[in-house]
BALOBA-1460 file (C-alpha; in Angstrom, 3 decimals):
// residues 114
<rec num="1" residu="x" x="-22.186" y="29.910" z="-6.643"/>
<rec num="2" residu="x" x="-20.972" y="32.643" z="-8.742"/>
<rec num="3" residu="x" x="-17.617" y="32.663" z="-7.203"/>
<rec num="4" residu="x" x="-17.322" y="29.056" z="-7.557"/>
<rec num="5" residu="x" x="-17.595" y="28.839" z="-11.059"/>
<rec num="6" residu="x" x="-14.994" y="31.435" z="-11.406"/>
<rec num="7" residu="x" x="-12.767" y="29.786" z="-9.511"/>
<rec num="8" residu="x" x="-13.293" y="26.632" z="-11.731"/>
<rec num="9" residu="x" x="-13.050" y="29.206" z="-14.975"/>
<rec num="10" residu="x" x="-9.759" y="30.049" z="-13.651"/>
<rec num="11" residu="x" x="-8.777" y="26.445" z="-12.258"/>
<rec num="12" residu="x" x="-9.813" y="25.730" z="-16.040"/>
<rec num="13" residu="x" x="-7.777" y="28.055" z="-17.930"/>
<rec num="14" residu="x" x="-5.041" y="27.900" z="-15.530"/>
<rec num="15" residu="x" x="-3.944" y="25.473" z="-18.290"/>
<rec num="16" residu="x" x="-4.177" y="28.393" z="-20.965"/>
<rec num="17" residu="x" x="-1.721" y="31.020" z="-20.413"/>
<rec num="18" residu="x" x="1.487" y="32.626" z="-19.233"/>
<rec num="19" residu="x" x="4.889" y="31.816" z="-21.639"/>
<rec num="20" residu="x" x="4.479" y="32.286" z="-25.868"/>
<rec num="21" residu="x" x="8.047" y="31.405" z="-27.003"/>
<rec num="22" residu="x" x="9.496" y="28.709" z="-29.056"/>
<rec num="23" residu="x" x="11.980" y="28.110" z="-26.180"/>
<rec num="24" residu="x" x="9.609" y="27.060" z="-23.454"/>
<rec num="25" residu="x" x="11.459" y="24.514" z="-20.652"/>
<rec num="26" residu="x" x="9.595" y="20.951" z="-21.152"/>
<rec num="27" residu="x" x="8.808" y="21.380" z="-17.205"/>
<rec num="28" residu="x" x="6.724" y="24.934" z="-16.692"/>
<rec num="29" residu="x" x="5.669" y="24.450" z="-12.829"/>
<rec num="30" residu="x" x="6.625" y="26.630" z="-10.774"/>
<rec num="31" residu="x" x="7.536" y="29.098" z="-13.937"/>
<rec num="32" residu="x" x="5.923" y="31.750" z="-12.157"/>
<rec num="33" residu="x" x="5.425" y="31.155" z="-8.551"/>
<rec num="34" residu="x" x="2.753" y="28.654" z="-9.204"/>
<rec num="35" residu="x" x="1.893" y="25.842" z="-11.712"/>
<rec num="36" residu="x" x="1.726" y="26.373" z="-15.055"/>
<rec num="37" residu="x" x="0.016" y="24.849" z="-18.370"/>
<rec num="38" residu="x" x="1.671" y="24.522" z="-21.607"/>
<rec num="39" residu="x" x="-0.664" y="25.046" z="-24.739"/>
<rec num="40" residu="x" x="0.652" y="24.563" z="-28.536"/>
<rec num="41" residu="x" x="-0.406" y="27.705" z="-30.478"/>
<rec num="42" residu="x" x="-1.713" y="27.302" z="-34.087"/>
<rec num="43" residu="x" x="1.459" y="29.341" z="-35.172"/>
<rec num="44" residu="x" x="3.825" y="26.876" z="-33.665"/>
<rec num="45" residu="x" x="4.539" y="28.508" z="-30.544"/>
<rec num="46" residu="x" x="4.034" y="27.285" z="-26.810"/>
<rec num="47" residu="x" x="1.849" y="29.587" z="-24.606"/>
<rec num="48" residu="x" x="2.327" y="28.861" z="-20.996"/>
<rec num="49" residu="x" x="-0.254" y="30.741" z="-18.607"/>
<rec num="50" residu="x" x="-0.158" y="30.457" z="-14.505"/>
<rec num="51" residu="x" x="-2.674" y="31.929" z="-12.206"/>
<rec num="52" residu="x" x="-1.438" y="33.330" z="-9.474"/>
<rec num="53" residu="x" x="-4.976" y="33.784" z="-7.782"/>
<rec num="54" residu="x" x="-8.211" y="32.960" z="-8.810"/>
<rec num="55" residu="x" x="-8.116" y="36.931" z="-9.965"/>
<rec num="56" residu="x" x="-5.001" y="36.918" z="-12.049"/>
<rec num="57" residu="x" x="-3.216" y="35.069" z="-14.812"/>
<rec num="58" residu="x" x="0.657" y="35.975" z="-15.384"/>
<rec num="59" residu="x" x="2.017" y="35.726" z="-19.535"/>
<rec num="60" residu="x" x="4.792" y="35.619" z="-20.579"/>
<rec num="61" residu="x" x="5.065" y="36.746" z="-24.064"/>
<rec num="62" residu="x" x="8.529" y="36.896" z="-26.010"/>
<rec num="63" residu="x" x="10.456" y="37.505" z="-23.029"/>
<rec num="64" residu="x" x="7.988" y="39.911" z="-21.790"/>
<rec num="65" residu="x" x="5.660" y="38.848" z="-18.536"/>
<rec num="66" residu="x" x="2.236" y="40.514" z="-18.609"/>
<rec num="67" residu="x" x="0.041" y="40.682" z="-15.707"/>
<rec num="68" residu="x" x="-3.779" y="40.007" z="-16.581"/>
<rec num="69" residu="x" x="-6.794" y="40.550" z="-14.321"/>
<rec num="70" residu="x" x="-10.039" y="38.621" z="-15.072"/>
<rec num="71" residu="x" x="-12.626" y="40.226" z="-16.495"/>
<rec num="72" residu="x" x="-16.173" y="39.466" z="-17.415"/>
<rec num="73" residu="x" x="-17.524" y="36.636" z="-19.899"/>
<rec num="74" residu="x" x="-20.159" y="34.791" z="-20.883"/>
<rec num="75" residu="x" x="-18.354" y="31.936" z="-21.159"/>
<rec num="76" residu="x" x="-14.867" y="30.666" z="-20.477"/>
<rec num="77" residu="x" x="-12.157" y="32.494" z="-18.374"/>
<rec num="78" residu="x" x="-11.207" y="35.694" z="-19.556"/>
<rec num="79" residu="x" x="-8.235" y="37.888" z="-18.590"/>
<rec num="80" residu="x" x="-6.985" y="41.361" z="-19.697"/>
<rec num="81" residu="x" x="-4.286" y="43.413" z="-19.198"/>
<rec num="82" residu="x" x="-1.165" y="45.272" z="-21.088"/>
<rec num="83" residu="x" x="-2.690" y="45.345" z="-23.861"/>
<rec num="84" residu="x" x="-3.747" y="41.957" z="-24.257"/>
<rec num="85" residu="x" x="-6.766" y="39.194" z="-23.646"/>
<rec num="86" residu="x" x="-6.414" y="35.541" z="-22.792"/>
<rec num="87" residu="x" x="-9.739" y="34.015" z="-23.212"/>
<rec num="88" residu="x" x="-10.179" y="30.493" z="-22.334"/>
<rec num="89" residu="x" x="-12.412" y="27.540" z="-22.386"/>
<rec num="90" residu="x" x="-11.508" y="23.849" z="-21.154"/>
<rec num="91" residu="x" x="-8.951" y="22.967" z="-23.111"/>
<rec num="92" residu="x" x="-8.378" y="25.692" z="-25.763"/>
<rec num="93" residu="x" x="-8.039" y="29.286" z="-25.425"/>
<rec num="94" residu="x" x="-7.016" y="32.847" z="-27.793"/>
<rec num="95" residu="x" x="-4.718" y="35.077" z="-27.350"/>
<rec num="96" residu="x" x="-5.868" y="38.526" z="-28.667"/>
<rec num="97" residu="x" x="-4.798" y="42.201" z="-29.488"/>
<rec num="98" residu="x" x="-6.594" y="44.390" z="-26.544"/>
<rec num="99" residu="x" x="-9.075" y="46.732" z="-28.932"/>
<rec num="100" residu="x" x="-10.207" y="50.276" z="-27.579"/>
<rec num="101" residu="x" x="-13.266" y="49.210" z="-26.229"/>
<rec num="102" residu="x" x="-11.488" y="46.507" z="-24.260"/>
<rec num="103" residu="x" x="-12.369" y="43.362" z="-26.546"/>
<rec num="104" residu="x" x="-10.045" y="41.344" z="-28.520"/>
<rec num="105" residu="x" x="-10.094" y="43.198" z="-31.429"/>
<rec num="106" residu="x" x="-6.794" y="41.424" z="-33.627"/>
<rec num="107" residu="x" x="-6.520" y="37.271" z="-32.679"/>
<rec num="108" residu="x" x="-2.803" y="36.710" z="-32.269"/>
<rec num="109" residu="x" x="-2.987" y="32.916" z="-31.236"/>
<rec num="110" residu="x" x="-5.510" y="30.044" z="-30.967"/>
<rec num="111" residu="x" x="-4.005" y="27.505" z="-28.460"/>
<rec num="112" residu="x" x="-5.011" y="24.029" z="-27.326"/>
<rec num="113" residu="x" x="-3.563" y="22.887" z="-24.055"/>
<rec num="114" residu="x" x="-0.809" y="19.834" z="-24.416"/>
């Protein structure tokens, strides 16, 4: 049971993360090797997030791609990795600064999927 809701957390938030750049392509599947979902960002930017495996979500960030791991939550899907955390729940999700303790510690972007 456990591994089924994580694999609908991460079917879920597949639609959360993987591209933040103004100059996201209209058509993101297949982006990364796997379908994509486009979110609008509260600062204007498009966050596109694919996930690779129920275990991993791929970002790209400002040309950059990061490669995230899922992690544990008590709600939502929640990946971390280079520094950063996706967090997601149906159809909105955060993009945050990784903090020492390994917890969002600076919010970079609220996002709701498009």
């Amino acid at each position: 049971m456990k591994i089924l809701r994580a694999l609908a957390s991460a079917v879920a938030g597949a639609s959360v993360l993987a591209a933040c750049s103004h100059d996201v392509p209209s058509s993101a599947a297949g982006a990364f090797g796997t379908a994509a979902h486009r979110f609008r960002c509260d600062d204007g930017s498009t966050l596109v997030v694919a996930y690779p495996t129920s275990d991993t979500a791929t970002l790209q960030l400002r040309g950059a791609t990061h490669a995230l791991r899922i992690a544990r939550s008590g709600s939502g899907a929640r990946y971390t990795g280079s520094g950063l955390q996706w967090w997601s729940k149906g159809n909105a999700g955060t993009l945050s600064r990784l903090g020492p303790d390994g917890h969002g510690a600076q919010q970079l972007a609220q996002c709701q999927l498009q």
